[in-house]
Gaussian input, Z-matrix of N, CA and C with variables (Angstrom, degrees):
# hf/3-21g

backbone

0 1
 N
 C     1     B1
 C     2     B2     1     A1
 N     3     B3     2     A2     1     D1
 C     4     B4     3     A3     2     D2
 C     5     B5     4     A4     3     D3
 N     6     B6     5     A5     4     D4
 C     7     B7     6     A6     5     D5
 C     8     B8     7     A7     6     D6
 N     9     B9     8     A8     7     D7
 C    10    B10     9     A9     8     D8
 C    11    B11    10    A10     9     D9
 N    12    B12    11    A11    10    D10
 C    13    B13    12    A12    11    D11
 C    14    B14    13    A13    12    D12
 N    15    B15    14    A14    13    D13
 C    16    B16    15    A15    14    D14
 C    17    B17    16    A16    15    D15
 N    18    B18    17    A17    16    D16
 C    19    B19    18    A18    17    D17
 C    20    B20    19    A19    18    D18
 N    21    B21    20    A20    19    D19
 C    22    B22    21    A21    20    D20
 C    23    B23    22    A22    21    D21
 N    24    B24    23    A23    22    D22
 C    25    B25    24    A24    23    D23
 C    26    B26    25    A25    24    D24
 N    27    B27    26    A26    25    D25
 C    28    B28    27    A27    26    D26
 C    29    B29    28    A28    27    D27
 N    30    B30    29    A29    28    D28
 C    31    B31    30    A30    29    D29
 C    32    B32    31    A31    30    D30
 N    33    B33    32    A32    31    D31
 C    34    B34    33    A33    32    D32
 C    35    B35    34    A34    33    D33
 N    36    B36    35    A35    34    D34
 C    37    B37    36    A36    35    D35
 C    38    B38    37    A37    36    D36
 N    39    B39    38    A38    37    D37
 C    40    B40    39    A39    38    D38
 C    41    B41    40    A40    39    D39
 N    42    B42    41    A41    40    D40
 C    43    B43    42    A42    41    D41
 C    44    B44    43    A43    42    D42
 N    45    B45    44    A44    43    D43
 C    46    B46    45    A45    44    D44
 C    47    B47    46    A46    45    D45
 N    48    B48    47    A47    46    D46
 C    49    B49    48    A48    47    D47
 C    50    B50    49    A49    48    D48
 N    51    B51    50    A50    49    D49
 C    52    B52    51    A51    50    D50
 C    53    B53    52    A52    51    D51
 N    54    B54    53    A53    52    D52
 C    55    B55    54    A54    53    D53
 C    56    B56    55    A55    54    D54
 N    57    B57    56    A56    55    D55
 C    58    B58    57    A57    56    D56
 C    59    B59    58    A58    57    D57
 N    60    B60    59    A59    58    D58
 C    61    B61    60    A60    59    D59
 C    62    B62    61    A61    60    D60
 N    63    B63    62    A62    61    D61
 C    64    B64    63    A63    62    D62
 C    65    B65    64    A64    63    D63
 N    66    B66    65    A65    64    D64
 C    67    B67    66    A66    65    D65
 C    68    B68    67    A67    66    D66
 N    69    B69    68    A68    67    D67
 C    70    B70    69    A69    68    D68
 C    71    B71    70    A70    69    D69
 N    72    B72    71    A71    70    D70
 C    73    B73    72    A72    71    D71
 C    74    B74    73    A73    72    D72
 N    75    B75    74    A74    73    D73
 C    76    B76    75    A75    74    D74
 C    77    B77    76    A76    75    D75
 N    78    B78    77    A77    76    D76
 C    79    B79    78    A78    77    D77
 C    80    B80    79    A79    78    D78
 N    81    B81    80    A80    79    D79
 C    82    B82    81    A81    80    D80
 C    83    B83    82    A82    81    D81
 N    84    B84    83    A83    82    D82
 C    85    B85    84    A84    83    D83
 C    86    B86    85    A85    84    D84
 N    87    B87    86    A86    85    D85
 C    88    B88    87    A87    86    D86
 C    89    B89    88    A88    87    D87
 N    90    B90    89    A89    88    D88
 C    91    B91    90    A90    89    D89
 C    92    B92    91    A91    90    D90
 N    93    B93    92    A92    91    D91
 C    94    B94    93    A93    92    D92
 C    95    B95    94    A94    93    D93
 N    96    B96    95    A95    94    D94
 C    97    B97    96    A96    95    D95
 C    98    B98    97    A97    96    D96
 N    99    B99    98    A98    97    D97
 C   100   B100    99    A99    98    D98
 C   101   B101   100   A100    99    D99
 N   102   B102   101   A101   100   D100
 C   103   B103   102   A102   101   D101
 C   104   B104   103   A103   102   D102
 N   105   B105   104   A104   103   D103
 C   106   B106   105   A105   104   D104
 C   107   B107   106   A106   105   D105
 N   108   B108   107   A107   106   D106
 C   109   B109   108   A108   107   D107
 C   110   B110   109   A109   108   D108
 N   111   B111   110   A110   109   D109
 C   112   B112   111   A111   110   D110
 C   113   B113   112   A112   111   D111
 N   114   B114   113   A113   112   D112
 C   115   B115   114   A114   113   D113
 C   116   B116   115   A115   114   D114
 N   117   B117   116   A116   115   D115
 C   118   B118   117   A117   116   D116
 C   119   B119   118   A118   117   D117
 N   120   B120   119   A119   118   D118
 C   121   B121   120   A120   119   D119
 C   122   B122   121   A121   120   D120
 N   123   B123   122   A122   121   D121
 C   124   B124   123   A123   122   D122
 C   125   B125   124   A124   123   D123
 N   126   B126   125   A125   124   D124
 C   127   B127   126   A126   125   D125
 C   128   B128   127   A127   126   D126
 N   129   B129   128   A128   127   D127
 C   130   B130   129   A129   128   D128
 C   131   B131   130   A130   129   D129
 N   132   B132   131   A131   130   D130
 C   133   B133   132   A132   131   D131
 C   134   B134   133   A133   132   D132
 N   135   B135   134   A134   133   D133
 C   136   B136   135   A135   134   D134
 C   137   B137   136   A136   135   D135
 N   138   B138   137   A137   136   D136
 C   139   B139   138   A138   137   D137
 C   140   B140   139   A139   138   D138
 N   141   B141   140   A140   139   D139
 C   142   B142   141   A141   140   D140
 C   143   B143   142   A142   141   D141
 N   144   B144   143   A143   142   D142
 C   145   B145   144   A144   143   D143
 C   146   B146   145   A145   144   D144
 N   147   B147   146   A146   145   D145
 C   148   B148   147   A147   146   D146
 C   149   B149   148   A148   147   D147
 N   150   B150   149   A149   148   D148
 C   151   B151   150   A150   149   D149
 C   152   B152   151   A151   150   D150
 N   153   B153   152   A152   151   D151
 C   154   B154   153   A153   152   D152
 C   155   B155   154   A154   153   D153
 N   156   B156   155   A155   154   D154
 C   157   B157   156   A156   155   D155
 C   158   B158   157   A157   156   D156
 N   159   B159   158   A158   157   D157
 C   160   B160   159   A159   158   D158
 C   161   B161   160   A160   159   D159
 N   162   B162   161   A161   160   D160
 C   163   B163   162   A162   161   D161
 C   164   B164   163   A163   162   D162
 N   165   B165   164   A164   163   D163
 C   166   B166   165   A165   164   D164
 C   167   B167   166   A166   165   D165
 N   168   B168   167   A167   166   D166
 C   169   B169   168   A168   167   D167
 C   170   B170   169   A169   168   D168
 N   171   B171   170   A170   169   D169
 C   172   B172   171   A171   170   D170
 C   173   B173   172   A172   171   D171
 N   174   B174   173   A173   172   D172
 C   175   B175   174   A174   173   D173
 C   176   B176   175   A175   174   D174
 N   177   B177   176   A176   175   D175
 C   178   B178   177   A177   176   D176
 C   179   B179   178   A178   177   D177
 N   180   B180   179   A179   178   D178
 C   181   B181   180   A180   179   D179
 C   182   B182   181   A181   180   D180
 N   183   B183   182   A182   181   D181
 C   184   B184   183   A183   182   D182
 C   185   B185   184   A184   183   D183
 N   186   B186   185   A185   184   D184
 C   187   B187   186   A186   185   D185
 C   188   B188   187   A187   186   D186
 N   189   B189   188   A188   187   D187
 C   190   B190   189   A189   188   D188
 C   191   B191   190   A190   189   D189
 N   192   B192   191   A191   190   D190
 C   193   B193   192   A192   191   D191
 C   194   B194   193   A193   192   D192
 N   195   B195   194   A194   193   D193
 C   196   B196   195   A195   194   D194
 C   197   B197   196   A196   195   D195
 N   198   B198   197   A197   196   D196
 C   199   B199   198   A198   197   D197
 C   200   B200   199   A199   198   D198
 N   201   B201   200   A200   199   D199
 C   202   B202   201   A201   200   D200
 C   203   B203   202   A202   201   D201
 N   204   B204   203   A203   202   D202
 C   205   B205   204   A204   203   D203
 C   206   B206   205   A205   204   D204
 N   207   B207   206   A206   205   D205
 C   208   B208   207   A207   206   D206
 C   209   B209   208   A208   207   D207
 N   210   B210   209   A209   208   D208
 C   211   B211   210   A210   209   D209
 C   212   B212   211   A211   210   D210
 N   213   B213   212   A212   211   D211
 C   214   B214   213   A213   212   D212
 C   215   B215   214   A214   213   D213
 N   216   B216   215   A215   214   D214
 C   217   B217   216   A216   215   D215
 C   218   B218   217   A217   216   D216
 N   219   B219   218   A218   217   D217
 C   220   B220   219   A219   218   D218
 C   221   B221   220   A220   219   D219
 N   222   B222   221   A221   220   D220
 C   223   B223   222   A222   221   D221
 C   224   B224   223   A223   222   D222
 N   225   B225   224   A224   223   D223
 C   226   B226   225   A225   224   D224
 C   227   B227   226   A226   225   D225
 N   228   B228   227   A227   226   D226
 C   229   B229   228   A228   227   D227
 C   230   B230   229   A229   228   D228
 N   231   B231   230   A230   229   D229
 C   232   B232   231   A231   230   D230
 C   233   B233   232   A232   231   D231
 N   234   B234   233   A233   232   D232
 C   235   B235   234   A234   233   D233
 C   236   B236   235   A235   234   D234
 N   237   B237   236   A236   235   D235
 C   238   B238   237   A237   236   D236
 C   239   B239   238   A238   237   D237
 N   240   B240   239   A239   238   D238
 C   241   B241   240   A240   239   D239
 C   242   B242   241   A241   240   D240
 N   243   B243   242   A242   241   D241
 C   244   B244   243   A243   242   D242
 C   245   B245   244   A244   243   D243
 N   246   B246   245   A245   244   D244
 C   247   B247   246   A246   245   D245
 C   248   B248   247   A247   246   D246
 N   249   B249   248   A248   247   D247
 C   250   B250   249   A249   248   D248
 C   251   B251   250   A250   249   D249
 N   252   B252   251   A251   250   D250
 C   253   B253   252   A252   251   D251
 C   254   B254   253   A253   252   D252
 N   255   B255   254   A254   253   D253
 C   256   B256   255   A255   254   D254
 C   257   B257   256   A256   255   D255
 N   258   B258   257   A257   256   D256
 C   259   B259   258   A258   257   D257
 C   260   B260   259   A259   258   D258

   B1=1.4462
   B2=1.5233
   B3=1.6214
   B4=1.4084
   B5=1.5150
   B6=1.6904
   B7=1.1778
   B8=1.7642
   B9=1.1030
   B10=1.6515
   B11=1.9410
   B12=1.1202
   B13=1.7867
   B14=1.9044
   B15=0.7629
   B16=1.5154
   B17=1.5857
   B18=1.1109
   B19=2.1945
   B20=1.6615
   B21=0.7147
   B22=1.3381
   B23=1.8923
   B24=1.1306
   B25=1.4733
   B26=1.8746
   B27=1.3170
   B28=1.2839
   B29=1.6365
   B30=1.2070
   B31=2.4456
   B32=1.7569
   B33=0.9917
   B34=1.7719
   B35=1.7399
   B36=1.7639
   B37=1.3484
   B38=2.0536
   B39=1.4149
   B40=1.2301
   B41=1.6670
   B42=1.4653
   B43=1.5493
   B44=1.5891
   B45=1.3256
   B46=1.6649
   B47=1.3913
   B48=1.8564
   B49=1.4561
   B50=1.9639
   B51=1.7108
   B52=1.1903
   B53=1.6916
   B54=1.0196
   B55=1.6083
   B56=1.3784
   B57=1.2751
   B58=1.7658
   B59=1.8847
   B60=1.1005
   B61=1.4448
   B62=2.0644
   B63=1.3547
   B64=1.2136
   B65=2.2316
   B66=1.3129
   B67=1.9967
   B68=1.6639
   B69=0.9046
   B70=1.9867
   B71=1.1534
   B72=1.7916
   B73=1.3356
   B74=1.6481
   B75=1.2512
   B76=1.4561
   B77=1.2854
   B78=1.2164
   B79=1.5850
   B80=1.5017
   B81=1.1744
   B82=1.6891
   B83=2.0131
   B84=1.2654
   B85=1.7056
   B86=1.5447
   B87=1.1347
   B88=1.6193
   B89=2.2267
   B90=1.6664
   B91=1.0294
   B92=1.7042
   B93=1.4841
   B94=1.2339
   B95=1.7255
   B96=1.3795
   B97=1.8734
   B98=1.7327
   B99=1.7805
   B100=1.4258
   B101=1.9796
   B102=1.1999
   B103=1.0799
   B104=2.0448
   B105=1.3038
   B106=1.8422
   B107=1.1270
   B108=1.5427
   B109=1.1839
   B110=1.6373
   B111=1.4066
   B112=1.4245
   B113=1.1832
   B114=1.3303
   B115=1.7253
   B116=1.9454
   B117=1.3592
   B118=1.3995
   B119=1.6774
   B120=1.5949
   B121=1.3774
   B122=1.5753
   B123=2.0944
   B124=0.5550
   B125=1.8705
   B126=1.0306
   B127=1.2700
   B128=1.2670
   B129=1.2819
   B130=1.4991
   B131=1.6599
   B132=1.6122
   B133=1.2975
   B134=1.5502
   B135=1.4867
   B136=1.7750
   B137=1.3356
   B138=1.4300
   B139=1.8240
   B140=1.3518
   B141=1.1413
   B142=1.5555
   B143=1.1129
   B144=1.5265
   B145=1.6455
   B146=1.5989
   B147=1.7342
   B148=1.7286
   B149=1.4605
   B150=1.4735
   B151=1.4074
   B152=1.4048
   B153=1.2437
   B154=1.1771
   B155=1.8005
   B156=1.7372
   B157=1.6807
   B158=1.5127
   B159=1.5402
   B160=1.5537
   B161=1.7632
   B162=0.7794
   B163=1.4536
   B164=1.6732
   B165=1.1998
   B166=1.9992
   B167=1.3247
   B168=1.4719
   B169=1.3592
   B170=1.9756
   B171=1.3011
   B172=1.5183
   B173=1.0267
   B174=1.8159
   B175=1.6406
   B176=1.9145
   B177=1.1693
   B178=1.3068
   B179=1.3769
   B180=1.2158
   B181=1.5826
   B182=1.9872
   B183=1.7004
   B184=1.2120
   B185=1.6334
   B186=1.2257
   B187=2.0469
   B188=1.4309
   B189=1.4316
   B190=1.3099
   B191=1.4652
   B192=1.6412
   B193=1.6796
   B194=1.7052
   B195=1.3253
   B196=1.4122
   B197=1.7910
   B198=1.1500
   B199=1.8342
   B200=1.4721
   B201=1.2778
   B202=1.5596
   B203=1.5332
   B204=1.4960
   B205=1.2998
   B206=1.0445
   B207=1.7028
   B208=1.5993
   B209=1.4252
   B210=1.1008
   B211=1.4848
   B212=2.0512
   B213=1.7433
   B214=0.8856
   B215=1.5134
   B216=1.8840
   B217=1.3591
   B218=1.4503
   B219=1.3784
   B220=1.3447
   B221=1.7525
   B222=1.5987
   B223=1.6640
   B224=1.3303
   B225=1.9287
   B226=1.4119
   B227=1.7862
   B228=1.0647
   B229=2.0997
   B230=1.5609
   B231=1.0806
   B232=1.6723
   B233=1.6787
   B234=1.4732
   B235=1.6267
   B236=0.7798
   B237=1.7777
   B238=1.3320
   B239=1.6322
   B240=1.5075
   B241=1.2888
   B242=1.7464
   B243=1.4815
   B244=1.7739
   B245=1.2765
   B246=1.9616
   B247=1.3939
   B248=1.4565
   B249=1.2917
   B250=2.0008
   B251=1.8946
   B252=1.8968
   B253=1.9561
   B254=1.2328
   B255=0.8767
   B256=2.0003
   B257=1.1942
   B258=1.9139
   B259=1.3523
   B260=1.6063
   A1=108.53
   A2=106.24
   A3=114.05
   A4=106.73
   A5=125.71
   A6=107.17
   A7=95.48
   A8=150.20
   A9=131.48
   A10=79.94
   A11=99.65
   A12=110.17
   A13=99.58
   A14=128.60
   A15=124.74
   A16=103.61
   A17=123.01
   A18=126.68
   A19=91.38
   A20=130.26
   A21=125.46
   A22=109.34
   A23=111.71
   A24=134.43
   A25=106.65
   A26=99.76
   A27=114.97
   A28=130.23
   A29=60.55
   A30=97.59
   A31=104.14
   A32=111.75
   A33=114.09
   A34=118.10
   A35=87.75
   A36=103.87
   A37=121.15
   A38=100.07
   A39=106.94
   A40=110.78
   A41=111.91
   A42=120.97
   A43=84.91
   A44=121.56
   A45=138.89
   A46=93.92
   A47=106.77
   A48=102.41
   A49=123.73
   A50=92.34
   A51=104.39
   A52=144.79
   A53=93.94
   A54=102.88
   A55=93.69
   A56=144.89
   A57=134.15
   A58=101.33
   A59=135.95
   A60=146.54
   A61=80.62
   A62=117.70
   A63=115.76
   A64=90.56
   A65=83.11
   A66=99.01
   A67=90.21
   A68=133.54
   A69=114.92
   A70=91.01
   A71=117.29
   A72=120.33
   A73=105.46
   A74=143.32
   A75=133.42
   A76=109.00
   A77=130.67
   A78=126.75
   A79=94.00
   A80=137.17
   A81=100.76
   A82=105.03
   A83=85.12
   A84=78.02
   A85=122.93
   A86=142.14
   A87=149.29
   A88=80.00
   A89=111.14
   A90=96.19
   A91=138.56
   A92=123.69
   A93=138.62
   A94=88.19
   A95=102.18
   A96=106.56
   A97=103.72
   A98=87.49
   A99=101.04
   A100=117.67
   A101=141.88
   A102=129.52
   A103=80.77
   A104=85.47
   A105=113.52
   A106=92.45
   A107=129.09
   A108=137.95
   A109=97.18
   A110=108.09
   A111=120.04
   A112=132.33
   A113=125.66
   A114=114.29
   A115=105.08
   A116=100.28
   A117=104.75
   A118=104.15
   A119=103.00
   A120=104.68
   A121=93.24
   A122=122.70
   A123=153.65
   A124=139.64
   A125=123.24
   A126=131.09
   A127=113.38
   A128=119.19
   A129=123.68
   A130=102.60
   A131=94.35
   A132=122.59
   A133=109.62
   A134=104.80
   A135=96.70
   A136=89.73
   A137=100.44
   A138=130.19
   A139=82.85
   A140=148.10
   A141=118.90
   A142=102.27
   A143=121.46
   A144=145.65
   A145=117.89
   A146=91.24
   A147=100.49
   A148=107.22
   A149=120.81
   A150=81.07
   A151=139.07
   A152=130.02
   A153=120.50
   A154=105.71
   A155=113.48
   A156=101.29
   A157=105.38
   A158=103.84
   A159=93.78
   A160=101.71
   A161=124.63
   A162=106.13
   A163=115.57
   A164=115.14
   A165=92.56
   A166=105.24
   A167=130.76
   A168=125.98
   A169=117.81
   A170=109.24
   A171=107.06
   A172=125.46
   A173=115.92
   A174=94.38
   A175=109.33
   A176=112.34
   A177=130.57
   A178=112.99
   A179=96.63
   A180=109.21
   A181=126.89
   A182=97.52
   A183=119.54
   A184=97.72
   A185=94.45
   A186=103.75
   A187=91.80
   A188=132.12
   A189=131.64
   A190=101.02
   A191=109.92
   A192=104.94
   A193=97.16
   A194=119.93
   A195=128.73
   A196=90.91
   A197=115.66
   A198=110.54
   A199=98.52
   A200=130.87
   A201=122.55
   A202=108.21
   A203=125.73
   A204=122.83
   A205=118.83
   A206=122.76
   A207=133.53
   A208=77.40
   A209=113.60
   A210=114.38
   A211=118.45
   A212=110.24
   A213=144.54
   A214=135.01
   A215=95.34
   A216=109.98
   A217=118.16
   A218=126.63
   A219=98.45
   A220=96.27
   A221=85.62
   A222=111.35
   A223=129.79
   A224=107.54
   A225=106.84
   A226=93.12
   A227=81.37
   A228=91.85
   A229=113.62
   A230=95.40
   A231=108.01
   A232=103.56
   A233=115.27
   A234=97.93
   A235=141.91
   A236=147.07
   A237=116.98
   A238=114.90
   A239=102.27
   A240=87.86
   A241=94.28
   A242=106.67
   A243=111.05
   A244=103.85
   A245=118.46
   A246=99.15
   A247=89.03
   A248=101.53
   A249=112.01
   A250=76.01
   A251=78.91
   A252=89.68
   A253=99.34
   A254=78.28
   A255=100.73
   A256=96.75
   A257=103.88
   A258=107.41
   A259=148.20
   D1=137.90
   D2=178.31
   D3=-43.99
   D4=175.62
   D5=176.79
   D6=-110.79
   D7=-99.85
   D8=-138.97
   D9=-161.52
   D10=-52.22
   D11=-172.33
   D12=-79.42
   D13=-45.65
   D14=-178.26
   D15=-70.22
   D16=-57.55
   D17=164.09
   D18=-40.56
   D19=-60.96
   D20=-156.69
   D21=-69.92
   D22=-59.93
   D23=155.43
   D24=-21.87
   D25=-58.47
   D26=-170.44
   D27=-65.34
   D28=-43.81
   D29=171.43
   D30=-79.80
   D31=-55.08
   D32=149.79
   D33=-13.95
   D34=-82.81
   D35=-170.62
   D36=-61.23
   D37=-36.83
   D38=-176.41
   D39=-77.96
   D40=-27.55
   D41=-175.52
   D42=-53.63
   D43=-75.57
   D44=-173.11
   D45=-18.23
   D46=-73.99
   D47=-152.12
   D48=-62.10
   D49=-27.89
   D50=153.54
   D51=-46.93
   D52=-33.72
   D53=-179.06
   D54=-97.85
   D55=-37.67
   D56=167.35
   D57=-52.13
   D58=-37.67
   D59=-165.29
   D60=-75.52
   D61=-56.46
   D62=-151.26
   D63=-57.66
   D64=-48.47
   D65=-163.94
   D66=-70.73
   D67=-28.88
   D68=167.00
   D69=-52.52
   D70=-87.06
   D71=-141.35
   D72=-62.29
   D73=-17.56
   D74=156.92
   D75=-49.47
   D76=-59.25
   D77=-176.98
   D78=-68.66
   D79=-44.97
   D80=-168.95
   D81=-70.07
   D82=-37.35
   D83=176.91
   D84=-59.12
   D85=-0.88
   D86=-104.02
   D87=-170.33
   D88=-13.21
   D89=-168.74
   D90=93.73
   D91=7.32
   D92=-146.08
   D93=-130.87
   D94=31.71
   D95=-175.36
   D96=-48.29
   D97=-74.22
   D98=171.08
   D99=-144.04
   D100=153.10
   D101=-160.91
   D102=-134.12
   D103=-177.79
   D104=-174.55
   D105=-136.65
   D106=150.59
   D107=160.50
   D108=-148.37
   D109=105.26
   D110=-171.68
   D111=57.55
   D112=-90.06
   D113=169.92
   D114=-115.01
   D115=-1.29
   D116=-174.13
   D117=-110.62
   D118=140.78
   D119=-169.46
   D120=-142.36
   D121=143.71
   D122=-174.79
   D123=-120.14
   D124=98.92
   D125=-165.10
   D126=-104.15
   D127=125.08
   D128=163.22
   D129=-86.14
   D130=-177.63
   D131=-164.17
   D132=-41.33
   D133=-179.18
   D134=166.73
   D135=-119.52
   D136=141.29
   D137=171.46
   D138=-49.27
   D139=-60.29
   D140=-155.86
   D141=-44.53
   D142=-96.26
   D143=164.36
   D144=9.69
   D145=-45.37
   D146=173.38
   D147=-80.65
   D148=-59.48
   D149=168.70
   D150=-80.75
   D151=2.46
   D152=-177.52
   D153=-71.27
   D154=-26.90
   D155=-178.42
   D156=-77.68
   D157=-20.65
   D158=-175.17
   D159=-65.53
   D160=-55.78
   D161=-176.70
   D162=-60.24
   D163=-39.54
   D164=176.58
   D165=-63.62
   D166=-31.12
   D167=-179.88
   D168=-71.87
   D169=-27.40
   D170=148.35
   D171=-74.76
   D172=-17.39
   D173=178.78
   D174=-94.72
   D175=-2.37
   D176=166.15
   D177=-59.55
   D178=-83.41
   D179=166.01
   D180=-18.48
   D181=-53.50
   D182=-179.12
   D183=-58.99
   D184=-54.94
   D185=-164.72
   D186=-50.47
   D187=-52.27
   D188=-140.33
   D189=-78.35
   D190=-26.42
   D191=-169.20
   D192=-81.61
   D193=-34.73
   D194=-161.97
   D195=-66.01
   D196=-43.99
   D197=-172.31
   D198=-71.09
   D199=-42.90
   D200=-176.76
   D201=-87.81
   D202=16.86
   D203=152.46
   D204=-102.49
   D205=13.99
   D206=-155.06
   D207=-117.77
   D208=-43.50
   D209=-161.74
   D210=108.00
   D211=4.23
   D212=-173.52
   D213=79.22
   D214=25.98
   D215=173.76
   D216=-82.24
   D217=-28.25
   D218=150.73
   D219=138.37
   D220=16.06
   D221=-169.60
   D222=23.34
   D223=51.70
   D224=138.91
   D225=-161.59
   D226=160.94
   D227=176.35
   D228=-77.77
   D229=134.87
   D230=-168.27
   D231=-112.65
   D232=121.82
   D233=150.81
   D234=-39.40
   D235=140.69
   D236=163.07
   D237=-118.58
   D238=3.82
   D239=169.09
   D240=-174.87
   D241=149.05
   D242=174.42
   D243=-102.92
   D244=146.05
   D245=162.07
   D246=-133.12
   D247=132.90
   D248=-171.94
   D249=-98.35
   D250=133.67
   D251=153.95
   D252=-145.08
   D253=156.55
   D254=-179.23
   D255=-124.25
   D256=100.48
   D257=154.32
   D258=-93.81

């Protein structure tokens, strides 16, 4: 299991990459698909692609807050061992 500083690190990094995914897909929505400027022409990403990472990157995100609300156990209680007696 991750330790408390690396979940956190991680949830950091993906929040970031997430909100850049959010500011593409506004400009392609906003119209900024692809433009021409003289004989040279330029295309960003495809809205599919963007959203399809935006959602593993929210469901990332989600995982990462749920393990640092566990406390980085892994958010649920696990047995670790049975002892049957017969008394």
């Amino acid at each position: 299991m991750a330790s408390l500083v690396v979940i956190r690190r991680r949830l950091e990094s993906n929040a970031r990459r997430l909100e850049l995914y959010y500011e593409a897909e506004r400009a392609i929505l906003d119209g900024a698909q692809s433009y021409t400027i003289g004989t040279r022409s330029l295309s960003r990403a495809n809205l599919a692609e963007i959203t399809d990472m935006i959602a593993a990157l929210e469901t990332k995100v989600a995982e990462d807050e749920a393990a640092l609300a566990s406390g980085g156990r892994g958010g649920r209680r696990r047995s670790v061992g049975v002892y049957i007696r017969d008394w």
